[in-house]
C-alpha positions as CSV (number, residue, x, y, z in Angstrom):
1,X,-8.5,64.3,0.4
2,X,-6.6,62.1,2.7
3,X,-2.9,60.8,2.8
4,X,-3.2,57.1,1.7
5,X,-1.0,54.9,4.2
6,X,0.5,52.2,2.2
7,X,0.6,48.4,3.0
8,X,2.3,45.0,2.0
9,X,0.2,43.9,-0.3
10,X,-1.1,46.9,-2.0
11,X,-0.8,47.3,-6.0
12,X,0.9,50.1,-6.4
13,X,2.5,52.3,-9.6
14,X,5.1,55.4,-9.4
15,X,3.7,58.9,-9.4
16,X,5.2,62.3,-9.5
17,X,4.5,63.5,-5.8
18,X,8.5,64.1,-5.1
19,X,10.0,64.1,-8.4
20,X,8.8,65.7,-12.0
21,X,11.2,64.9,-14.6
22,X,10.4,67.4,-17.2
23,X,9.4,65.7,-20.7
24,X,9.2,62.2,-18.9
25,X,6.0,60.4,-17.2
26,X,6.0,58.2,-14.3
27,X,6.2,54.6,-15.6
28,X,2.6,53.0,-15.7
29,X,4.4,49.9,-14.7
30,X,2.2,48.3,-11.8
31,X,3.8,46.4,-8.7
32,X,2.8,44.4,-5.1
33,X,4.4,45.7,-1.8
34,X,6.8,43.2,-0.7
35,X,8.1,45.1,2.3
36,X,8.0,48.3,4.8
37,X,10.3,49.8,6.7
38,X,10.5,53.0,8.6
39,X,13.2,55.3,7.2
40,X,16.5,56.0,9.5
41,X,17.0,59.8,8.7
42,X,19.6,61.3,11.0
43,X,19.1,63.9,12.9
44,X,19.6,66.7,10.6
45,X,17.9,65.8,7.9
46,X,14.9,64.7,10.3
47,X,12.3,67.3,8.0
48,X,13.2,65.3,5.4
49,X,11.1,62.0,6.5
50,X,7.7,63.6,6.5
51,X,8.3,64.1,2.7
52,X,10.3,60.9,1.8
53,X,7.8,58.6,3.6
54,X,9.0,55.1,4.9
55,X,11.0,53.1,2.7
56,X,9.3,50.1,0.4
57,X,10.3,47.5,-1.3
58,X,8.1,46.5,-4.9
59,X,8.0,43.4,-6.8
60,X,7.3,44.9,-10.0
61,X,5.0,42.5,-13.0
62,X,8.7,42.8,-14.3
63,X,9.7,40.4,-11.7
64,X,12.1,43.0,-10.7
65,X,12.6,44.2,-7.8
66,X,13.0,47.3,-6.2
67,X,14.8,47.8,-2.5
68,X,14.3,51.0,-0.5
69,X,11.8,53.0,-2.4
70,X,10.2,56.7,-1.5
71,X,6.9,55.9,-0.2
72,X,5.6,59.4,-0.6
73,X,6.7,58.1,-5.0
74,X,4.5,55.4,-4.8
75,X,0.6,55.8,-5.0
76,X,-1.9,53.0,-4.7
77,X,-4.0,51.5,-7.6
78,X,-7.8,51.2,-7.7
79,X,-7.9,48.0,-8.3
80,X,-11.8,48.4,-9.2
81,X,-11.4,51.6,-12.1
């Protein structure tokens, strides 16, 4: 299965691809992506990107909205099923 590449405008919801909180679930909250930027790691922590992803900013139904998100926590809705 591949990688899904994020874009603005994709409905997206958080999932548990970096972080598994034990006894807690993602929220099933859903939310558009407002914004995309490439992440500035430094130089050491350079192996860290591939995991992080870029960073994203969400306008969640909420009308919150969330700066400088983990793309690699986000994953794409179906918007058919």
């Amino acid at each position: 299965m591949g990688e899904t590449v994020l874009k603005v405008g994709d409905l997206v919801r958080q999932c548990d691809k970096i972080v598994k909180m034990k006894g807690r679930t993602p929220s099933p909250a859903l939310g558009v992506v407002v914004e995309i930027e490439d992440a500035k790691f430094p130089d050491h922590l350079r192996a860290w990107q591939k995991f992080i992803g870029r960073t994203v900013t969400v306008l969640w139904q909420s009308g919150r909205m969330t700066e400088n998100m983990a793309e690699n926590s986000l994953e794409v809705v179906d918007e058919e099923g």
